[in-house]
N, C-alpha and C positions, 0 to 999 in steps of 0.2 A: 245518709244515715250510716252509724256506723255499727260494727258488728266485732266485738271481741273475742277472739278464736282463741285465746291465750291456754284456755282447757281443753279444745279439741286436738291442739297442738301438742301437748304435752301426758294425755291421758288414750293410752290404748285403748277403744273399742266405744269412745266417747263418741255419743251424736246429738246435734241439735238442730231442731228444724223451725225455721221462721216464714212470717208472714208479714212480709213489710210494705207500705205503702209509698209509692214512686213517689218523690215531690217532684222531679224533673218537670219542668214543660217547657222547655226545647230541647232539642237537638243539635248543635253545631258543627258543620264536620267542614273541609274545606270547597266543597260542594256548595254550602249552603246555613241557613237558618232554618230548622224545619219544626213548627209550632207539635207539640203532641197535646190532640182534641181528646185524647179518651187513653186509659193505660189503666190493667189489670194491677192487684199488688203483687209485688216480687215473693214467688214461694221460691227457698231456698234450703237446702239440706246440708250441712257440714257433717262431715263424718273423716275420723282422724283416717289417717293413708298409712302410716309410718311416722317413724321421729321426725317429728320436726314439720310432719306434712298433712297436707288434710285435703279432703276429694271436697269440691262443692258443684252441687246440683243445683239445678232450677227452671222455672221458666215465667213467663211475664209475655202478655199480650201488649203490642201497643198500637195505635191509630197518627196516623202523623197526615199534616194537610201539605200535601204537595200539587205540582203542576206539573202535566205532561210535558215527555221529551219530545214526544212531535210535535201538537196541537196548540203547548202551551195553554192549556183548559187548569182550571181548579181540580183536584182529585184529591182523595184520601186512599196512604198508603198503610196495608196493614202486614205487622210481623208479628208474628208468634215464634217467639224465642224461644229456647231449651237449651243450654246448656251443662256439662259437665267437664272440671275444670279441678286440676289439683295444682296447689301453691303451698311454697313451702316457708317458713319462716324467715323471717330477715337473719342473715349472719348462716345460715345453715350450707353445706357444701350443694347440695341438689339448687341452690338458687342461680338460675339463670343470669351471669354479667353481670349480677348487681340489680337487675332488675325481677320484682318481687309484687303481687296483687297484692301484699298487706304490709300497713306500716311499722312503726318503728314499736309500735304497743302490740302487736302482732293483731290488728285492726283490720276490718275488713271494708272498705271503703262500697256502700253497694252502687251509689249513683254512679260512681265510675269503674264499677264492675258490670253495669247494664249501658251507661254508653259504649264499654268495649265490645259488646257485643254486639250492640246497635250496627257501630262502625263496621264487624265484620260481616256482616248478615246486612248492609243495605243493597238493593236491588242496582245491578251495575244499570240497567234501563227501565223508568217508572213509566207505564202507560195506563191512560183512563179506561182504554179498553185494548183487546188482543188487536182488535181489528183495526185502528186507529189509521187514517189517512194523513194526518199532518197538518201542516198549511202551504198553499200555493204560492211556490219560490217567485211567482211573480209581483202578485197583486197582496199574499199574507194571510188570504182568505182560508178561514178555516175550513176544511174538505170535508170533514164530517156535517156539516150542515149542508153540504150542497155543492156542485159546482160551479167554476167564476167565470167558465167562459178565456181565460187568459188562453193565448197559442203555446202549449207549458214545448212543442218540439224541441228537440236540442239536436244539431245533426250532427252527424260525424266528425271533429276537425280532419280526417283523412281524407275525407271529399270533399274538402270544400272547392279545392283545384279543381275538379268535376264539374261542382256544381256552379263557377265562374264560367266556365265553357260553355253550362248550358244557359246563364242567362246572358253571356255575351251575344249567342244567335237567336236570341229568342226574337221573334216578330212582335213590335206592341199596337 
């Protein structure tokens, strides 16, 4: 959806506040495809900064179905956004490189004002729970149900010369 700022931009002490409803239902980032099961609407607040500029607020809850990085199990992951962010009009000197949150109609693009946020605010490690064991590098078996019995030792490569010695005399 989009959101035309073209008066908050140009009218000193202007503010408008919305209530818009996410159509998004996914997320794509290069991670992944991540389905979103549930998402609050985007409350949003424009309010002018200066010529040419304008502060926008907000926040937005979402729910996304992901899978653990250890256990590789199904989970649901939840972020609760907030944001506050000021963008300045296209053509204006404060605009970053050419790069600008709003288009050419001085439009406020929100789905891709909430997947930017998405993308900065995702969990660099998603787990179903704190405690989470993983799965057994041998057999795959997932560890939070139980263990598999696999011999998981791994020895030192520094002893292994050691430990040739000791099964070279070993009596059988």
């Amino acid at each position: 959806m989009l959101i035309d700022l073209t008066d908050v931009l140009r009218n000193e002490g202007m503010k408008i506040t919305r209530e818009i409803p996410l159509v998004m239902k996914c997320f794509e980032s290069g991670t992944g495809s991540y389905e979103i099961i549930s998402a609050s609407p985007v409350f949003l607040t424009c309010a002018n900064a200066g010529d040419g500029k304008a502060r926008i607020a907000g926040n937005v809850s979402l729910a996304f179905q992901t899978s653990c990085d250890r256990c590789l199990e199904e989970t649901v992951t939840e972020l609760k956004l907030s944001f506050e962010r000021t963008v300045s009009a296209p053509g204006t000197e404060d605009e970053e490189a050419g790069e600008s949150e709003l288009g050419v109609d001085c439009e406020l693009d929100v789905e891709a004002f909430v997947h930017d946020e998405i993308f900065m605010n995702w969990p660099a490690k998603i787990l179903c729970r704190e405690d989470c064991r993983g799965i057994c590098p041998v057999c795959g078996q997932n560890l939070n149900r139980g263990e598999c019995g696999c011999d998981t030792f791994v020895p030192d490569p520094r002893m292994a010369v050691i430990q040739d010695i000791f099964n070279k005399n070993k009596e059988v």
